[in-house]
C-alpha positions as CSV (number, residue, x, y, z in Angstrom):
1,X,19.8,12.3,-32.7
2,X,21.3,8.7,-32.0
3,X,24.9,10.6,-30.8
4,X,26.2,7.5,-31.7
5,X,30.1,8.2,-30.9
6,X,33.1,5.5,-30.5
7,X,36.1,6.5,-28.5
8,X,39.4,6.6,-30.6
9,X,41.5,6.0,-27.9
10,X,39.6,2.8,-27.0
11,X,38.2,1.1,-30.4
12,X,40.4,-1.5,-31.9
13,X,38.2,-1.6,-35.0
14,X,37.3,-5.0,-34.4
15,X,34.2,-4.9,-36.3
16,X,32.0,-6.3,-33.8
17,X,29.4,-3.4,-33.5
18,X,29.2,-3.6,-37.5
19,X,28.2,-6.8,-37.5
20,X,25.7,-7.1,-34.5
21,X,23.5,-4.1,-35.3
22,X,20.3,-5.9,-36.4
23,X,19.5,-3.0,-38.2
24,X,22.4,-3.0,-40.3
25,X,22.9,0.8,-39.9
26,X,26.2,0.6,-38.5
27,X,29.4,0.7,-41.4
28,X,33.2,0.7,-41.2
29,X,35.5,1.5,-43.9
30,X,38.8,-0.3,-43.1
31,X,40.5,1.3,-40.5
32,X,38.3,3.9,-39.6
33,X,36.0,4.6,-37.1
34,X,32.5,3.0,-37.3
35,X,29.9,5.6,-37.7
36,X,26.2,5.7,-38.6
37,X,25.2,7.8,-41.4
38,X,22.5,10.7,-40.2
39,X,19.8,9.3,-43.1
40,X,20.6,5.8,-41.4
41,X,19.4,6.9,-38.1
42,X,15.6,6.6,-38.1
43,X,16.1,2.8,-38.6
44,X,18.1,2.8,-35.5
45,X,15.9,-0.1,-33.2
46,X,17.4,2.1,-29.9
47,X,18.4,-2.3,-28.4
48,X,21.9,-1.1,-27.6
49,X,23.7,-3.5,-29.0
50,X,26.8,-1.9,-30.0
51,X,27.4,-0.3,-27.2
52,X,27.0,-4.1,-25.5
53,X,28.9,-5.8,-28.0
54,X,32.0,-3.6,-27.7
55,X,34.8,-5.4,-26.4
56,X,36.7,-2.6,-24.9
57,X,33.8,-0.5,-24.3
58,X,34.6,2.6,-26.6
59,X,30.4,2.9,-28.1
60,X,28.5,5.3,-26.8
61,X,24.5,5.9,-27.8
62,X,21.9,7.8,-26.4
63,X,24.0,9.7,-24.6
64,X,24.6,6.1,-22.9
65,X,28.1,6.0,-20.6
66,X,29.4,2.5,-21.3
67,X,31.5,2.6,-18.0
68,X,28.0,2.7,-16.2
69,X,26.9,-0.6,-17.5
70,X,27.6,-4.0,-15.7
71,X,30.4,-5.8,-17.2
72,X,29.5,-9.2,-18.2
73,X,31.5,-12.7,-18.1
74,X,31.0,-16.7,-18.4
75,X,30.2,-16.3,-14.6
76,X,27.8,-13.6,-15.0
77,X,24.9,-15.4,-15.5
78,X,22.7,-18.3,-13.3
79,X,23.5,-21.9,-14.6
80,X,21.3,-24.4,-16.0
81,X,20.7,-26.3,-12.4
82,X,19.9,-23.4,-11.2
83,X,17.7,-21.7,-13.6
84,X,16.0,-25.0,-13.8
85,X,15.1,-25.4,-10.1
86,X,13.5,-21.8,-9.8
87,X,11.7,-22.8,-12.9
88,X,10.2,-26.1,-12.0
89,X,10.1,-25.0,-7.8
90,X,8.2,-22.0,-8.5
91,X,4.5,-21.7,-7.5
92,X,1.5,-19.6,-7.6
93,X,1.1,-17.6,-4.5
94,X,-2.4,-17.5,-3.4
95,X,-1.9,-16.5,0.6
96,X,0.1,-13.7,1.3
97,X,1.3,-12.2,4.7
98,X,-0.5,-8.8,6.2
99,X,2.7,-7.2,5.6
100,X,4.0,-4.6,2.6
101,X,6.9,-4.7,0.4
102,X,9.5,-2.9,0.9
103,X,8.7,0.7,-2.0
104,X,12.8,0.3,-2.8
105,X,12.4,-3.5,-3.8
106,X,10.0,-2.8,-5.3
107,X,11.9,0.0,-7.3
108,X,14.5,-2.1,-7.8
109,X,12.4,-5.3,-9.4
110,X,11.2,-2.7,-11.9
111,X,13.7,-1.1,-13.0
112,X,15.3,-4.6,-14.0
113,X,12.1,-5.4,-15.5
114,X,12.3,-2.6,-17.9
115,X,15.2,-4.5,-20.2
116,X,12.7,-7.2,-20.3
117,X,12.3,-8.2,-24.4
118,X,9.6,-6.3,-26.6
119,X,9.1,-7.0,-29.5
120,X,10.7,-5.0,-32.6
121,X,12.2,-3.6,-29.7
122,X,9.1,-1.2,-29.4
123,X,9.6,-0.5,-25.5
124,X,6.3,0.8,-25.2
125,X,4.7,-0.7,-22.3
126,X,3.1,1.0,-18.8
127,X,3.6,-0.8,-15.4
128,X,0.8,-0.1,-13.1
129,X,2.2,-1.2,-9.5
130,X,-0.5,-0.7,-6.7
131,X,2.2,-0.6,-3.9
132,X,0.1,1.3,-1.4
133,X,-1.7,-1.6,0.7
134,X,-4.5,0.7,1.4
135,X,-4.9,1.6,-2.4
136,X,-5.2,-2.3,-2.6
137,X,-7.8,-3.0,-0.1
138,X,-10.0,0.5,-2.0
139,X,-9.1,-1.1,-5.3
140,X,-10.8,-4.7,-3.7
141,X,-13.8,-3.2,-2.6
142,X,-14.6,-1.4,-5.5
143,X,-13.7,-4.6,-7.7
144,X,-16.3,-6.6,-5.3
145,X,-19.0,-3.6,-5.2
146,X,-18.9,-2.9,-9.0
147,X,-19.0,-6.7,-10.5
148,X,-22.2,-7.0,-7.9
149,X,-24.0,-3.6,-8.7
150,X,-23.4,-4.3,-12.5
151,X,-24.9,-7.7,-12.4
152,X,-28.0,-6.2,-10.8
153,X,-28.3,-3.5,-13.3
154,X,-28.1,-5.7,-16.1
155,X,-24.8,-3.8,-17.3
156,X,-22.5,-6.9,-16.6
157,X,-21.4,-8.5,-20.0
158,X,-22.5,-11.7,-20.7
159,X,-19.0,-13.2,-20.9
160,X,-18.1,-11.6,-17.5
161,X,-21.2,-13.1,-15.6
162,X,-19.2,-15.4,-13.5
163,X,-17.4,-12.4,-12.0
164,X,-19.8,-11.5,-9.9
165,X,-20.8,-15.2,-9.0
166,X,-16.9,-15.5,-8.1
167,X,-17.3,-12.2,-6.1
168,X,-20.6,-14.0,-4.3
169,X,-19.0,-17.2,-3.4
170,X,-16.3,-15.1,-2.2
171,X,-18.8,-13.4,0.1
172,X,-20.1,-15.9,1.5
173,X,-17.1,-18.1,2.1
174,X,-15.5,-15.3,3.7
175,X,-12.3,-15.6,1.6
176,X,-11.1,-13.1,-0.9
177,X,-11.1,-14.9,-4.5
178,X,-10.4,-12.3,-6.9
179,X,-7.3,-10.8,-5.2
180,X,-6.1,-13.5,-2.7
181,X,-5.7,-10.9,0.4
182,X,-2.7,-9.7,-2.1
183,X,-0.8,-6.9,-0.5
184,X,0.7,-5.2,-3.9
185,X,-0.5,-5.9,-7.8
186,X,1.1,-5.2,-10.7
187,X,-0.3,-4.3,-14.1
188,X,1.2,-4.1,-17.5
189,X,-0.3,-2.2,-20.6
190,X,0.7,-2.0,-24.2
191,X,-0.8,0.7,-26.5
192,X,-2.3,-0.7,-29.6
193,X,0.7,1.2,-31.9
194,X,2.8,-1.8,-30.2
195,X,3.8,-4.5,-32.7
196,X,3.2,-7.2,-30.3
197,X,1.5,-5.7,-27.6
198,X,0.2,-8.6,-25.9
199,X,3.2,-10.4,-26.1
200,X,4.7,-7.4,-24.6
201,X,2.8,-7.6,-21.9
202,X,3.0,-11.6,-20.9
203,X,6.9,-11.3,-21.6
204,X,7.6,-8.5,-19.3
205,X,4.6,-10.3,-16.3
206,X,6.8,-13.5,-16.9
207,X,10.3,-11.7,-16.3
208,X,8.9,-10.0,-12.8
209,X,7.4,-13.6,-12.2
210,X,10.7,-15.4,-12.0
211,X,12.6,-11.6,-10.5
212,X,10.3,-12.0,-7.6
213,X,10.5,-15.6,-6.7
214,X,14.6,-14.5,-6.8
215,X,13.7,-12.2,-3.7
216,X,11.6,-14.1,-2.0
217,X,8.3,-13.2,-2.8
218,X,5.6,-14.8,-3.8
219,X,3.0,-13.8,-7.0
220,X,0.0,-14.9,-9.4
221,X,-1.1,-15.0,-12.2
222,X,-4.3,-12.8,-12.1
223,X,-7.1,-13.6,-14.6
224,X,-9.7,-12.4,-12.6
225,X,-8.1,-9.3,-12.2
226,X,-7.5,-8.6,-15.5
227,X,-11.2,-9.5,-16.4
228,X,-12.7,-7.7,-14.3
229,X,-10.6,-4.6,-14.9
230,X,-12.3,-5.1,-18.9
231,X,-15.5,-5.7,-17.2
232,X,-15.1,-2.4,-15.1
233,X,-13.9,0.2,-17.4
234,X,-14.2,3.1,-15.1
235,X,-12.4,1.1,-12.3
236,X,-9.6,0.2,-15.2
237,X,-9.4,3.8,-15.7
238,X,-9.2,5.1,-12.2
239,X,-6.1,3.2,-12.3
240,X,-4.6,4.9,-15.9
241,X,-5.1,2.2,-17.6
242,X,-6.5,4.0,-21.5
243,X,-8.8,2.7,-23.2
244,X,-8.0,0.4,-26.1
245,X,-4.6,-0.6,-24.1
246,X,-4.0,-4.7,-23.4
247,X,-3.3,-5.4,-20.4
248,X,-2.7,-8.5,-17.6
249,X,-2.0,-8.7,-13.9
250,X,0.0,-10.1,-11.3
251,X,-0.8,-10.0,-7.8
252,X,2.4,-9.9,-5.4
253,X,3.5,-9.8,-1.9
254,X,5.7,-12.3,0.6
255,X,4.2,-15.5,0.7
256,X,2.3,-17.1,3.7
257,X,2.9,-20.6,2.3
258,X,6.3,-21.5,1.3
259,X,6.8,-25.2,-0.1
260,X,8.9,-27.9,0.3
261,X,9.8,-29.6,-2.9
262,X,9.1,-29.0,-6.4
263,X,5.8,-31.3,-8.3
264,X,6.3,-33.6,-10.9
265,X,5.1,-33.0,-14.1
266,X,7.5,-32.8,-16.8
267,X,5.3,-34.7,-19.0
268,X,2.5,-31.7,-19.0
269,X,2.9,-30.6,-22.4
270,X,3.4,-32.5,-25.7
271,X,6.7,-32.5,-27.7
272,X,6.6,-32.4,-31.7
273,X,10.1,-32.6,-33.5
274,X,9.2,-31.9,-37.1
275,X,10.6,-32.6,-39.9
276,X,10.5,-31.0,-43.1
């Protein structure tokens, strides 16, 4: 059940839920109440948007409270300049302090993240946050161990071959190339019912991305992480990530480096303007 319900004392039948459903479920007959006919409600897409929409706040769904959501406004938003600067002043993170994250920042970065845009509005994603720094440093040795002992044994996949030459160099550099001395990573998973699952995925990775620089921390985006998570299946599902799911990383934590003005480089990616 939807328990779509609109507040008499509150609706001014404006229309606006009506006409911002994307599902088109929602109908109003003149001056009555808007309502959602129960063989209408399994093409209900569960985004909210009436109970957003409503002016006056009289929607309710989901057993949703309207009063409990934040109000919004012309204010309620970052402008352009600023959006703009964290943009083009954000940078890959790839030293990181000896010291943890704060668990209820943590908390709080992902439970914003979770209104982050999936597609058809699917919602079926898994975040996989190693917030434990000793879980990390477990999760690095095994990462380092495996990719070598596969490679021995013959059991490393061709296309992963230059994991364990990474993991070597690594070694012998005395530097930590796959996770960076990373304190905290997160991963996100899709299962393969989602529409768009790897969009999914890369939309919700980019929403922390720009949520973290906002508090000060620093991330990365983690290819080898994610490959050798594919090359290591039993490492992938130590961690609950199922078989079949698509995933990608990000590895996290307060930066050691902090920089002093943004680079220059608005010209790094062609512009078309069709015309048709």
């Amino acid at each position: 059940m939807l328990q779509f319900k609109v507040d008499d004392g509150r609706c001014v039948r404006c229309g606006a839920c009506v006409r911002d459903c994307p599902a088109g479920i929602i109908e109003q007959a003149g001056r009555a109440l808007p309502r959602i006919l129960p063989e209408n409600e399994e093409h209900c897409l569960q985004c909210q948007h009436c109970l957003a929409v409503c002016p006056k706040g009289a929607v309710s769904i989901l057993g949703r409270d309207p009063d409990r959501s934040a109000g919004l406004g012309p204010e309620s938003f970052p402008g352009l300049d600023a959006m703009s600067l964290l943009v083009r002043g954000r940078r890959s993170a790839r030293q990181y302090r000896a010291e943890a994250v704060d668990p209820a920042l943590v908390a709080s970065l992902l439970d914003t993240l979770a209104h982050a845009p999936t597609g058809v509005n699917h919602r079926g994603l898994t975040f996989h946050v190693i917030d434990d720094v000793a879980t990390m440093q477990r999760l690095r040795e095994r990462l380092q161990a495996g990719l070598l002992e596969a490679a021995v044994a013959g059991r490393l996949a061709e296309r992963f071959a230059y994991l364990a030459r990474v993991v070597e160099f690594g070694q012998k550099s005395g530097r930590d190339v796959v996770l960076r001395g990373a304190p905290h990573a997160l991963i996100v998973s899709a299962s393969p019912e989602a529409p768009c699952g790897y969009e999914d995925v890369i939309l919700s990775l980019a929403t922390f991305d720009l949520l973290a620089q906002t508090a000060g921390l620093g991330t990365v985006w983690c290819g080898l992480l994610a490959a050798s998570l594919a090359a290591l299946p039993e490492v992938a599902a130590s961690l609950g990530l199922p078989p079949g799911h698509r995933f990608y990383g990000m590895l996290f934590g307060w930066p050691a480096v902090r920089y002093a003005r943004t680079v220059q480089r608005s010209d790094a990616a062609a512009v078309r303007r069709p015309r048709l």
